[in-house]
C-alpha positions, -999 to 999 in steps of 0.1 A, spaced: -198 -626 -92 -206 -589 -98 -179 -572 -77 -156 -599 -94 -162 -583 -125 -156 -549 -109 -125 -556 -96 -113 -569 -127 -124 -537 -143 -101 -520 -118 -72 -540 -126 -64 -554 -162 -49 -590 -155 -19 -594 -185 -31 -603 -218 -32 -640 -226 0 -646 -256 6 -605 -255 35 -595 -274 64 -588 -249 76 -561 -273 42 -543 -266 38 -512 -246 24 -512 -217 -7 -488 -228 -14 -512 -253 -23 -540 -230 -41 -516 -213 -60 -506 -242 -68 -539 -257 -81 -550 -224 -104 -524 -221 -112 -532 -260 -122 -563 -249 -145 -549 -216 -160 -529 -245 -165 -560 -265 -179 -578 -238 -203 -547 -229 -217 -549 -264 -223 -586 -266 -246 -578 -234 -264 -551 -253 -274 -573 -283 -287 -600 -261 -309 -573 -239 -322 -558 -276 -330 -597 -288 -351 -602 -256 -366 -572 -256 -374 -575 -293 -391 -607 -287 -417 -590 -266 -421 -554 -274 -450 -566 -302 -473 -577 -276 -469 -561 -255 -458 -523 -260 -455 -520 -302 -453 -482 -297 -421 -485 -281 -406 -505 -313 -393 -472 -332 -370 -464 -299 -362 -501 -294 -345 -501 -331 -343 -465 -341 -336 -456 -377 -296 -450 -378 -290 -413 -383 -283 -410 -420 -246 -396 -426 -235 -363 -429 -232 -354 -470 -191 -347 -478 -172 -349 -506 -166 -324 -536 -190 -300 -543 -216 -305 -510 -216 -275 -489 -224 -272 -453 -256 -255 -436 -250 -225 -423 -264 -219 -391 -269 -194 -367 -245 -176 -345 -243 -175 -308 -241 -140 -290 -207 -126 -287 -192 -132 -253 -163 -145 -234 -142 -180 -245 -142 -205 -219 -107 -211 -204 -106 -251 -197 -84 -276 -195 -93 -311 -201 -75 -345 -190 -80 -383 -206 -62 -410 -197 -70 -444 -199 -66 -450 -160 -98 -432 -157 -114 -449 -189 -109 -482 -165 -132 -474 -138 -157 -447 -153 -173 -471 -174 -174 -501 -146 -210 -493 -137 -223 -495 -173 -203 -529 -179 -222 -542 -148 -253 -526 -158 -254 -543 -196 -247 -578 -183 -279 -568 -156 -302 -555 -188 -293 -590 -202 -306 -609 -176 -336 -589 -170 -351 -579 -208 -366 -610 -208 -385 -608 -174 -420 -606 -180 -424 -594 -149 -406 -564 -156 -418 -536 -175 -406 -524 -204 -404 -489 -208 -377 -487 -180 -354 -513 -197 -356 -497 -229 -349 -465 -215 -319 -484 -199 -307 -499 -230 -308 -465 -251 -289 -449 -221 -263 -479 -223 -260 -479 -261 -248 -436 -258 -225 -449 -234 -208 -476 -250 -206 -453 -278 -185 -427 -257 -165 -459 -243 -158 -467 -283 -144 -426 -288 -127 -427 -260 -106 -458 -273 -99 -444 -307 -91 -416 -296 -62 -433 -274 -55 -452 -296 -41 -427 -318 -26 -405 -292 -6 -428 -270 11 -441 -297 15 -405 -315 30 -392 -282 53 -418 -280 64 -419 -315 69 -383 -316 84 -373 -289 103 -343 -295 72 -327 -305 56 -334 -272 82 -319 -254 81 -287 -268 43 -293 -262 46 -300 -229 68 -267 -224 41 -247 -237 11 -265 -207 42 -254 -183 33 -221 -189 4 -219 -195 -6 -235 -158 18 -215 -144 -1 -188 -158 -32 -200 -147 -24 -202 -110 -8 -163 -112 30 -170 -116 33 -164 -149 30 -141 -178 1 -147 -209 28 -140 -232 50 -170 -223 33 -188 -243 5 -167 -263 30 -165 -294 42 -202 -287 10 -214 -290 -8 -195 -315 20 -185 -338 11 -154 -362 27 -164 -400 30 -137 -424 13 -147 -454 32 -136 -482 15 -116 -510 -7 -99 -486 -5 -61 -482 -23 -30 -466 -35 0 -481 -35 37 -468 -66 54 -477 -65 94 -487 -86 96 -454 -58 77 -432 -85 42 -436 -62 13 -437 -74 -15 -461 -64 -50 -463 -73 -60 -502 -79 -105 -494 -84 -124 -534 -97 -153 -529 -104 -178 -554 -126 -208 -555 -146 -234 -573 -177 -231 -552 -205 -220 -578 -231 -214 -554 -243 -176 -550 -262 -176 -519 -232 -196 -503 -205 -169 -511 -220 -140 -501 -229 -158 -468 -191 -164 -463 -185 -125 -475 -212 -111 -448 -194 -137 -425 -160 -122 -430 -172 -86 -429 -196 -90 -398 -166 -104 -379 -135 -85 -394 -150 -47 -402 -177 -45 -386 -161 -53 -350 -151 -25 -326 -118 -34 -328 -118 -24 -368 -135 3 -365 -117 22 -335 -84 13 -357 -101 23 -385 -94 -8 -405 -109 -34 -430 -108 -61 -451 -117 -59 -486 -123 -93 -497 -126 -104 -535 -139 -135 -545 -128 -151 -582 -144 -179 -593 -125 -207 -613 -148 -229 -633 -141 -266 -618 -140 -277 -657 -104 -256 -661 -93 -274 -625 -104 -308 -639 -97 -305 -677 -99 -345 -678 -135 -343 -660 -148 -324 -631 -156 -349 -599 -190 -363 -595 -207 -342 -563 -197 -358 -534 -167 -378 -550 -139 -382 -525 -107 -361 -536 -71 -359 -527 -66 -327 -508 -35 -320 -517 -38 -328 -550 -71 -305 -551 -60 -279 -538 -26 -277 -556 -47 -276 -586 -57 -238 -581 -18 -224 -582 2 -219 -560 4 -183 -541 -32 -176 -537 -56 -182 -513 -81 -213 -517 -118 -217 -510 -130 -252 -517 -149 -283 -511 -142 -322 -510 -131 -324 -471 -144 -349 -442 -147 -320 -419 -140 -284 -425 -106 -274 -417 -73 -246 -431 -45 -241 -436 -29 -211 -423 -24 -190 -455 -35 -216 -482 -68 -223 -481 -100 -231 -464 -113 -271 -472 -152 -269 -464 -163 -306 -455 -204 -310 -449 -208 -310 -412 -232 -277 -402 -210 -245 -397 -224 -209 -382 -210 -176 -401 -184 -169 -375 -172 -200 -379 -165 -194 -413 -152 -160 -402 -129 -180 -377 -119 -199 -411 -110 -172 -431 -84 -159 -404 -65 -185 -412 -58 -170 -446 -46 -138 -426 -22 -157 -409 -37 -166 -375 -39 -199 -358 -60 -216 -338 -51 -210 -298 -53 -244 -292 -31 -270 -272 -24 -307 -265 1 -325 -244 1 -348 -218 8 -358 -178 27 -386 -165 46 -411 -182 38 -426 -220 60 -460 -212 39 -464 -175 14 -488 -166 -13 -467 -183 7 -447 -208 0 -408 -206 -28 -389 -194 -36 -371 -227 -41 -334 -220 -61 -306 -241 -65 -267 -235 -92 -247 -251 -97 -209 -251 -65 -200 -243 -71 -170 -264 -101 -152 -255 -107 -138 -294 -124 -155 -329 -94 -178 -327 -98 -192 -292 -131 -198 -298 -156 -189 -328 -189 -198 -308 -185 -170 -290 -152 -149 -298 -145 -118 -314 -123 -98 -332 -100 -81 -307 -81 -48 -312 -53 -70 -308 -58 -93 -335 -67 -60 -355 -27 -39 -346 -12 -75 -356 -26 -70 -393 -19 -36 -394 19 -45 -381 23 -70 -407 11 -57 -435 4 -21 -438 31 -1 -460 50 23 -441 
């Protein structure tokens, strides 16, 4: 009955009354959805057994058994993230990382099997329990990771079907960058493709009687909280002029930060702390032509040359740093694409490169300001 159940794990039978418009991935996907499905119906019946003993018989392991749910991360306008430490500086990870939903249908066969097991044994009193509530909090991280991993095909298959022009270009770029990766190629086959530099306009250098360049960065913003800004200033100045690079170049950033009062952004009434807010809408209200440090997002994020949207989530200074290049003009070295074919059996195997740039944009855990990164600011805007 078991290895049944594994082989049917291994290969999806056809969905019953499945739309014969329907991709391929799809069935695929919905299948699995329905593995997943199955795999939490065995969990709930493993957590009512065991519930019906754990009083009796071992009270103290009650808390684990139903653990409080972690209480959600604040966002919204006005809620500002912890600032945490930073990790020493050091070199950004190259990787490459592959997910396709072929692998998705045997990694998680063993858990599958394993739930429908817990089921049957929670309520042996033979058994102890410790051991099977340990198994049931292992199973119930990795049905969670089985639930990511769905969403997140779900959104990509069909985006890399949908746009598939984009892709292409995409999947130009992984070209070359494997091809670099195994020693026939060149880094900058695809270093500018990948990371493009924008010139953001408004922005200009400085030559100082002493032959110091300066880079004057106005930045304006609603956030009234004093502690919080000049942690972002010490973050920007720690990474930007305070790095080797700007200081062998002789270089820095001179950052101003102007407040606006949220009452003159809102005339009609400022947003409650933690209301939700259009982003565009939000950030359109400061002007256009000047760079924007706000609040209101579900995760922090920017947009190169316009703004930085702080959601709640914890952040460490140089990520904040990492942020604020983004209103210089940089981008994040980042890259997605994706193997094999989207209209095959099991759609595409999604594909994802980190660190391809081993500086504060490749990766702000570790990264740096590189002399680089330092002689592209000067290029672009310091007057002749």
């Amino acid at each position: 009955m078991f290895l049944a159940r594994l082989v049917l794990l291994l290969v999806p039978a056809p969905l019953v009354g499945a739309q014969e418009e329907s991709r391929p991935w799809e069935d695929v996907h919905a299948w699995l959805t329905g593995e997943s499905e199955r795999f939490a119906a065995d969990l709930e019946t493993a957590h009512a057994a065991l519930s019906e003993r754990i009083d009796a018989e071992a009270p103290e392991l009650r808390s684990r058994l139903d653990p409080e749910p972690p209480a959600p991360t604040p966002s919204g306008y006005g809620i500002l993230p912890k600032l945490l430490p930073d990790k020493e500086l050091g070199s950004v990870a190259l990787r490459e990382r592959g997910y396709s939903l072929k692998s998705i249908s045997t990694a998680y066969a063993a858990d599958v099997r394993d739930a429908a097991l817990l089921g049957r044994r929670a309520g042996d009193r033979s058994r102890a329990l410790a051991p099977l509530v340990d198994e049931l909090e292992r199973l119930r991280k990795r049905h969670t990771n089985l639930e990511d991993h769905l969403a997140y095909h779900a959104f990509w298959q069909e985006a890399i079907v949908d746009d598939a022009e984009f892709f292409a270009e995409r999947n130009d770029i992984v070209k070359a960058v494997r091809a670099w990766r195994d020693g026939k190629g060149e880094r900058a086959a695809f270093e500018e493709r990948v990371a493009p530099f924008k010139h953001v306009a408004g922005l200009r250098a400085r030559t100082e009687a002493d032959g110091e360049r300066v880079l004057p960065v106005r930045v304006v913003t609603d956030v009234n909280d004093d502690a919080f800004l000049a942690a972002f200033a010490a973050a920007v100045s720690a990474a930007w002029n305070e790095c080797e690079a700007a200081r062998a170049r002789r270089f820095r950033v001179e950052l101003t930060i102007e407040r606006i009062p949220a009452a003159e952004l809102y005339p009609e009434g400022v947003p409650a702390q933690g209301a939700e807010v259009d982003a565009e809408d939000h950030v359109a209200r400061f002007g256009e032509g000047v760079l924007v440090l706000t609040t209101g997002a579900a995760s922090t994020h920017s947009y190169v040359g316009r703004y930085v949207h702080l959601g709640g989530q914890p952040l460490t200074h140089r990520t904040l740093a990492h942020e604020f290049g983004h209103l210089l003009g940089f981008s994040d070295a980042y890259l997605r694409g994706y193997d094999g074919d989207p209209n095959g059996p099991f759609g595409a195997r999604i594909v994802e490169w980190h660190g391809l740039l081993d500086n504060l944009m490749g990766g702000p855990a570790r990264g740096k300001v590189t002399t680089a990164m330092i002689d592209r600011l000067i290029e672009a805007y310091a007057q002749p």
